[in-house]
C-alpha positions as CSV (number, residue, x, y, z in Angstrom):
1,X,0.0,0.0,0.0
2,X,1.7,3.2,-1.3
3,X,-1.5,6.1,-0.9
4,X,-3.9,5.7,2.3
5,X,-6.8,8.9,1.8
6,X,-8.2,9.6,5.2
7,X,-11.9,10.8,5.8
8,X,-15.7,10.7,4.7
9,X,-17.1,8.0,2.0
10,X,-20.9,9.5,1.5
11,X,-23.7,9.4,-1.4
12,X,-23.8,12.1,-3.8
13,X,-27.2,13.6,-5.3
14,X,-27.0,14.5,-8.5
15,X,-29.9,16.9,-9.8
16,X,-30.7,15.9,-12.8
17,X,-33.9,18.3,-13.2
18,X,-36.7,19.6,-10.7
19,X,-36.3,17.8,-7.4
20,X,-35.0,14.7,-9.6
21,X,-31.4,13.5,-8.3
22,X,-28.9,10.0,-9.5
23,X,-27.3,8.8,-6.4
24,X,-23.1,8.1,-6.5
25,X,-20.5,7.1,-4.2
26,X,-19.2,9.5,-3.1
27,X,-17.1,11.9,-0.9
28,X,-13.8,13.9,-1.7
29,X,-11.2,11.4,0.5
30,X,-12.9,8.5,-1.3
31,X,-13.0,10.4,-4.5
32,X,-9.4,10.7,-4.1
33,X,-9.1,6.9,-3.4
34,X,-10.7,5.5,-6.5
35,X,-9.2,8.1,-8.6
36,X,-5.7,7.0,-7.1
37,X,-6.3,3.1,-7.7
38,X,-7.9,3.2,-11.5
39,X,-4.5,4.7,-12.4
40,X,-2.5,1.7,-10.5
41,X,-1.4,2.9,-7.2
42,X,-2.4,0.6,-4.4
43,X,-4.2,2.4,-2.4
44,X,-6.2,1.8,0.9
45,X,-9.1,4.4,2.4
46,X,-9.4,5.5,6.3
47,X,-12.1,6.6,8.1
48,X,-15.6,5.1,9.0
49,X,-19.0,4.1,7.0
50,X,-22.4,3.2,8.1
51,X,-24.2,-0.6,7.9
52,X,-27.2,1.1,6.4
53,X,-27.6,0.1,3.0
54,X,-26.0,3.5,1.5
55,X,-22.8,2.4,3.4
56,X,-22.9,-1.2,2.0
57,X,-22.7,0.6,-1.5
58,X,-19.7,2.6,-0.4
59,X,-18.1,-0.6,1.0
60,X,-18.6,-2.5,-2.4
61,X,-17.5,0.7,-4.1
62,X,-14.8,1.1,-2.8
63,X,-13.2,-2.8,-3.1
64,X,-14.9,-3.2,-6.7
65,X,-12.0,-0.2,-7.5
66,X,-9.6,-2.2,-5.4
67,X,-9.5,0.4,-2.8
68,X,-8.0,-1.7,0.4
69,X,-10.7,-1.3,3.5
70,X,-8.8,-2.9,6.1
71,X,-8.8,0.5,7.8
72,X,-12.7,1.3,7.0
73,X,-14.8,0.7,10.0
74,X,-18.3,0.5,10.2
75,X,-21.0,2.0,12.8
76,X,-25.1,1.8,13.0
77,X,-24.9,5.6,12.6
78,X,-26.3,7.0,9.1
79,X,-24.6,7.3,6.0
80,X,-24.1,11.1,4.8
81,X,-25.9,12.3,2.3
82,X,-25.0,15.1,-0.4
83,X,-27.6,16.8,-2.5
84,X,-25.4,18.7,-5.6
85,X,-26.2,20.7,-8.6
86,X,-24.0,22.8,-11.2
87,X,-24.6,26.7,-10.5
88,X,-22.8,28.7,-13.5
89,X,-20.4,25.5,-14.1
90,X,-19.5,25.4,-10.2
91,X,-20.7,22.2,-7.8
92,X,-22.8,23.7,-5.4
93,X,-23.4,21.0,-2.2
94,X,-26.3,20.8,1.1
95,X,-25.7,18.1,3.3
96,X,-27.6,16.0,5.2
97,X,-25.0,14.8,8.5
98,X,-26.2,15.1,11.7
99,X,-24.7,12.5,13.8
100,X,-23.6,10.3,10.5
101,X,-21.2,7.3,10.5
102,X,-18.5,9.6,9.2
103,X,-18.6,12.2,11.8
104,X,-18.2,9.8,14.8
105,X,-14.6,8.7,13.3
106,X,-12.4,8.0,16.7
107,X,-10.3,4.4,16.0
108,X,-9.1,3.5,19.5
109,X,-5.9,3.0,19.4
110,X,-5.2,5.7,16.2
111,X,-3.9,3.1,13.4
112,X,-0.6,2.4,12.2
113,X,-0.4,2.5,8.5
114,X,2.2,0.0,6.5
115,X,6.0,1.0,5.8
116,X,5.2,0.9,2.3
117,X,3.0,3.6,2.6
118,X,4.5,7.6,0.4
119,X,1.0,9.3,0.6
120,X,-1.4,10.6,3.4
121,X,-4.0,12.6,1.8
122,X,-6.5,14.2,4.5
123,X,-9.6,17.2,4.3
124,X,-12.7,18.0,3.1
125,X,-16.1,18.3,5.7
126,X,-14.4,15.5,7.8
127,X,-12.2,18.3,9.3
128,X,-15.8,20.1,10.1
129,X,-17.0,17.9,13.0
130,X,-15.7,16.2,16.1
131,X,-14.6,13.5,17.1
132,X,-13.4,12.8,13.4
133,X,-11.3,16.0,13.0
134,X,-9.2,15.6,16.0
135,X,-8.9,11.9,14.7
136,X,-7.6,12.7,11.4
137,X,-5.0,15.1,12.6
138,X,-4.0,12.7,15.5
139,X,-3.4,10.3,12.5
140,X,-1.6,12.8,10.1
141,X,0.5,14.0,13.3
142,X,1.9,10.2,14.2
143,X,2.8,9.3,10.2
144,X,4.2,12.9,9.0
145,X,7.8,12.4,9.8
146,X,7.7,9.2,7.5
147,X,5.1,9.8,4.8
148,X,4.6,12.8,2.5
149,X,1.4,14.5,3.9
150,X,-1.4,15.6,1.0
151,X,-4.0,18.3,2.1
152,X,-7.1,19.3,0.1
153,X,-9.2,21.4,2.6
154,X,-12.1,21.1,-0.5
155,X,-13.9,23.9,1.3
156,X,-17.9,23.8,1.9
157,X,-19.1,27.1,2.7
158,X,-22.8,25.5,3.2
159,X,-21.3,23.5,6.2
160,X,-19.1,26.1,7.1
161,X,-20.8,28.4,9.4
162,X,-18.0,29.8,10.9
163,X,-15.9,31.3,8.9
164,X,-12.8,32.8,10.8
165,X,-12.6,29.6,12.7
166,X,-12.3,27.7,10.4
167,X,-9.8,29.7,8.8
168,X,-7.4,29.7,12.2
169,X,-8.3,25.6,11.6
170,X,-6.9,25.7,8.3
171,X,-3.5,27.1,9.1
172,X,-2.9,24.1,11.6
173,X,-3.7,21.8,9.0
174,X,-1.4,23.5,6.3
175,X,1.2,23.3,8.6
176,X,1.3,19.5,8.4
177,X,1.1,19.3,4.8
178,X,3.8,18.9,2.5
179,X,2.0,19.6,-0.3
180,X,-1.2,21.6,-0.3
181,X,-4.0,21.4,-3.3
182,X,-6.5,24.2,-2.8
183,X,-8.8,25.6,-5.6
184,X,-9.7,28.8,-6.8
185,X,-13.6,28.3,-5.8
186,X,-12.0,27.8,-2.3
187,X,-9.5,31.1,-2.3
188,X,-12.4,33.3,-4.1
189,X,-14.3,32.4,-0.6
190,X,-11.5,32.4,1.7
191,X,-9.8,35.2,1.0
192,X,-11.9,38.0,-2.2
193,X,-9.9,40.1,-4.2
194,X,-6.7,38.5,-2.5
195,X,-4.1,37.8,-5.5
196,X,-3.8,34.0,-5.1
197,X,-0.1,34.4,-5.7
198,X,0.1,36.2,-2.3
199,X,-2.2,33.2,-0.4
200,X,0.2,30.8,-1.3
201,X,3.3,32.9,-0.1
202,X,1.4,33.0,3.2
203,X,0.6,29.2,2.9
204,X,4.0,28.8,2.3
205,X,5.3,30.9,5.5
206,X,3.3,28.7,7.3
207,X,5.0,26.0,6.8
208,X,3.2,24.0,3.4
209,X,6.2,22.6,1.3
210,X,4.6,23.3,-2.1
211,X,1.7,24.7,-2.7
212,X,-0.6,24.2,-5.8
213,X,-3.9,26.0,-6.7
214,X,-6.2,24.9,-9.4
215,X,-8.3,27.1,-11.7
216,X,-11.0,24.9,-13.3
217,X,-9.9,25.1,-17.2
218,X,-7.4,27.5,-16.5
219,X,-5.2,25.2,-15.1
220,X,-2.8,24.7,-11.7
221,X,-0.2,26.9,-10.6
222,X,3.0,25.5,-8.6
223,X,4.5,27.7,-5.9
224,X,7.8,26.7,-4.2
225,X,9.9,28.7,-2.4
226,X,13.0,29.6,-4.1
227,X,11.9,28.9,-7.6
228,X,9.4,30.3,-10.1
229,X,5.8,29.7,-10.4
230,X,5.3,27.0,-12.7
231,X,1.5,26.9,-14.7
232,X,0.5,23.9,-16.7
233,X,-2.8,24.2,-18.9
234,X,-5.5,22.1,-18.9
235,X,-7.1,20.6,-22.0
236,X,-10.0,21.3,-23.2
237,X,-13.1,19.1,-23.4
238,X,-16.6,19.0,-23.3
239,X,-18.1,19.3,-19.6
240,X,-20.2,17.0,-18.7
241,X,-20.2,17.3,-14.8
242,X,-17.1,18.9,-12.7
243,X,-17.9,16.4,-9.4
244,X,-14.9,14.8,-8.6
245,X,-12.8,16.9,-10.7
246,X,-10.4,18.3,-8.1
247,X,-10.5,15.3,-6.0
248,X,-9.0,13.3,-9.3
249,X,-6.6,16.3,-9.7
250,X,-5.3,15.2,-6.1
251,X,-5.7,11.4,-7.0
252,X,-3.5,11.5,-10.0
253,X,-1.2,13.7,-8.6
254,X,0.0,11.1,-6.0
255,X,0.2,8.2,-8.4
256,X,2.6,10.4,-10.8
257,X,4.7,11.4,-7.9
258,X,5.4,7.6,-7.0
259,X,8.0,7.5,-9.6
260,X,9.9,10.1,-8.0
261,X,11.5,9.7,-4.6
262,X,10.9,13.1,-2.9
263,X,9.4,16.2,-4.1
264,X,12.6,18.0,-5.0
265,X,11.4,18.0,-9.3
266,X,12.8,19.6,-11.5
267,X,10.7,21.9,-13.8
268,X,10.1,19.9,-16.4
269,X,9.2,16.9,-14.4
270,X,6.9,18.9,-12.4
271,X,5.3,19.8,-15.6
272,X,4.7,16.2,-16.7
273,X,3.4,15.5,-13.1
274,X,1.0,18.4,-13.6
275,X,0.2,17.6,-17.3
276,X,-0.7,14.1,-15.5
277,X,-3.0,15.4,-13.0
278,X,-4.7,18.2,-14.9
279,X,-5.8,15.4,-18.2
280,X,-7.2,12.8,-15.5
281,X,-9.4,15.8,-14.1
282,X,-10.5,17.0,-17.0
283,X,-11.3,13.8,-18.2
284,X,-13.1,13.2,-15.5
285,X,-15.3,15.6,-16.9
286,X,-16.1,14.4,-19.6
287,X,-18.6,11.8,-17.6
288,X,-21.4,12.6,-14.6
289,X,-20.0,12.2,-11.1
290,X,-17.1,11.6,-9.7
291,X,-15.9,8.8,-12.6
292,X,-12.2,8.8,-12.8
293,X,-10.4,7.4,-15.4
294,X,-8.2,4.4,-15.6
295,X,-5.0,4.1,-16.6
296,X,-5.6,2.9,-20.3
297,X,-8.0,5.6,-20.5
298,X,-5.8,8.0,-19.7
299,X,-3.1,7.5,-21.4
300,X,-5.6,7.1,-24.7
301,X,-6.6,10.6,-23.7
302,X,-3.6,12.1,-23.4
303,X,-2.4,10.6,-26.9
304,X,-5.0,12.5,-28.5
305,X,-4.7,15.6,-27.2
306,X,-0.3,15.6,-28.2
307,X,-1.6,14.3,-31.7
């Protein structure tokens, strides 16, 4: 097991008219999973799904991909349950999570991942609710002096009520990554009118090794410290559905980085890693929901668009 993602596995709404919806696995963490393992890594999921019957699906999901589960546990609690629709081509999300399976995440003793294990990815609403937050980080604390640490925080401003508390949050958890993904949906809430180049010179400062910001069809930007900002494009395609887009962005990101052996790239290998990452998302979407590609369809893609 190379990648572990860490948090919530839920169901996903799609509206497909007037209070009409599709129902997917879903969940960012698990997103990242499956997107991980359909390009080859081998990849295991943490955190905790209900037996209801919508946990079941997640639990058959997630091995059907061949996601490893022998760090998924199970509780009576309900699943989690996202409602979603496209609002001027951004996901917009309500939840449904009141005292949910997910939310109650607190293993006894924390868990011990494998040696074999390069990638911890963590965020998303699980870092929104005790005792699962404090879980996670308890987790990401004991494996980040052996492991590179991944951080979407995939913000939810419907689930956020908050805001300047979870903003003091976020800065503790950037401090434990070694790589921070963060999207331009997220900084436009975060922080308005703030030139992102300046946010990530602040995420930097606080102690994120790289930092990388996506910007939908614009691309992602790379900011290290000491070196240039580095921008790769992202094809274009026909959009279908952007669920999952991001969370295959961070996915496919990991998997290109296991042929490396630390993060010190150099500037054209970060471009291929990014060229990597930013064709699996926008291939994903190309297709409704969070539906990843696979390794033969990716590189398929990719042949087409250098043709």
């Amino acid at each position: 097991m190379n990648i572990i993602s860490l948090g919530e596995a839920l169901i996903d709404f799609k509206a497909k008219g007037h209070l009409l919806f599709q129902g997917y696995e879903g969940g960012s963490p698990m997103n990242v999973a499956i997107a991980s393992a359909k390009l080859g890594g081998k990849v295991g999921f943490g955190g905790q799904v209900s037996s209801d019957l919508f946990g079941q699906a997640l639990r058959d999901y997630l091995k059907k991909n061949n996601v490893d589960t022998n760090f998924l546990l199970e509780h009576p609690a309900p699943s989690t349950l996202a409602f979603v629709a496209e609002i001027d081509g951004q996901a917009h999300f309500t939840f449904i999570s009141n005292d949910a399976a997910n939310t109650l995440y607190d293993p006894q003793p924390r868990p011990t991942f494998p040696d074999s294990l390069r990638f911890l990815q963590f965020g998303s609403i699980s870092l929104l609710v005790e005792p699962t937050s404090s879980s996670i980080v308890d987790i990401v604390k004991k494996h980040r002096e052996r492991v590179t640490i991944v951080l979407d925080p995939n913000v939810r401003p419907s689930v956020t009520p908050d805001k300047q508390a979870f903003m003091k949050s976020l800065e503790s958890w950037i401090s434990l990554a070694h790589i921070l993904k963060i999207s331009s949906q997220d900084l436009d809430w975060l922080y308005p009118n703030e030139p992102y180049e300046e946010t990530a010179k602040k995420y930097l400062e606080l102690g994120a090794g790289l930092v990388l910001i996506t910007d939908g069809d614009k691309g992602v930007t790379l900011y290290r410290k000491g070196h240039d900002n580095l921008h790769v494009a992202a094809p274009r395609v026909n959009v279908v559905d952007t669920v999952g887009a991001g969370d295959t962005f961070t996915g496919s990101l990991m998997v290109a980085l296991l042929e490396y052996k630390n993060l010190n790239l150099s500037g054209d290998d970060w471009r291929k890693v990014l060229s990597f990452a930013t064709h699996a998302a926008a291939f994903n979407c190309t297709r409704a929901g969070a539906n990843p590609p696979t390794k033969d369809e990716l590189s398929d893609f990719m042949k087409t668009r250098s043709a």
